[in-house]
N, C-alpha and C positions, 0 to 999 in steps of 0.2 A: 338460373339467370342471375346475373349479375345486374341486381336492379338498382343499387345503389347508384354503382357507375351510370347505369343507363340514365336513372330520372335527375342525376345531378347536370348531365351532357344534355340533355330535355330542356329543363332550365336553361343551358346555355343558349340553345339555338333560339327558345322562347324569347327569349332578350335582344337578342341578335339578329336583326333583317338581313347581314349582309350572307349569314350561316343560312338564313330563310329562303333568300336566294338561289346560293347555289346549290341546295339539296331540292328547293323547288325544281330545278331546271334539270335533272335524272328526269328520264322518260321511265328508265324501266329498274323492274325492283333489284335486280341483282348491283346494278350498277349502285342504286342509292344505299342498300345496305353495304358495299363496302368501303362508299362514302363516307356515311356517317360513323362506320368502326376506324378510318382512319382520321377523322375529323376530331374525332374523339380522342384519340389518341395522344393530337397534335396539342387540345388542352386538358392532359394530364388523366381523361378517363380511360377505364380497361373496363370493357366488355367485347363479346365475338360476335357474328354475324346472328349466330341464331336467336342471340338475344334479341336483337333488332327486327328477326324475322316475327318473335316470338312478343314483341311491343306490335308490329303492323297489323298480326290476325289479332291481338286484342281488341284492336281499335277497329274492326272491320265487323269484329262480334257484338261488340256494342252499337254500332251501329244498327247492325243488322235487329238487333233485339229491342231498338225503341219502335221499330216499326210493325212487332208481333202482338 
């Protein structure tokens, strides 16, 4: 994973409502991960889809493990 790219593009949208927005408004995950790889893109980060795929089951594991 290209995690540099990724957590620095993280950052960006953190900052950014308007970035918050329109990845809010993807219903579904294919569509948001190749959102955010060309959003990304647009301000100067490179990472690929499975990076992104590979940031959402993180965030899905942690979740799931505050509640065991």
């Amino acid at each position: 994973m290209s995690s540099e790219g990724f957590e620095k593009f993280r950052e960006v949208v953190l900052n950014d409502p308007y970035l918050q927005a329109e990845l809010g408004a993807i219903a579904d995950v294919e569509g948001f991960t190749a959102c955010v790889v060309e959003l990304a893109e647009k301000h100067g980060h490179s990472f690929d889809a499975s990076d992104v795929m590979e940031a959402i089951n993180a965030g899905r594991r942690a979740l799931i493990e505050q509640w065991i």
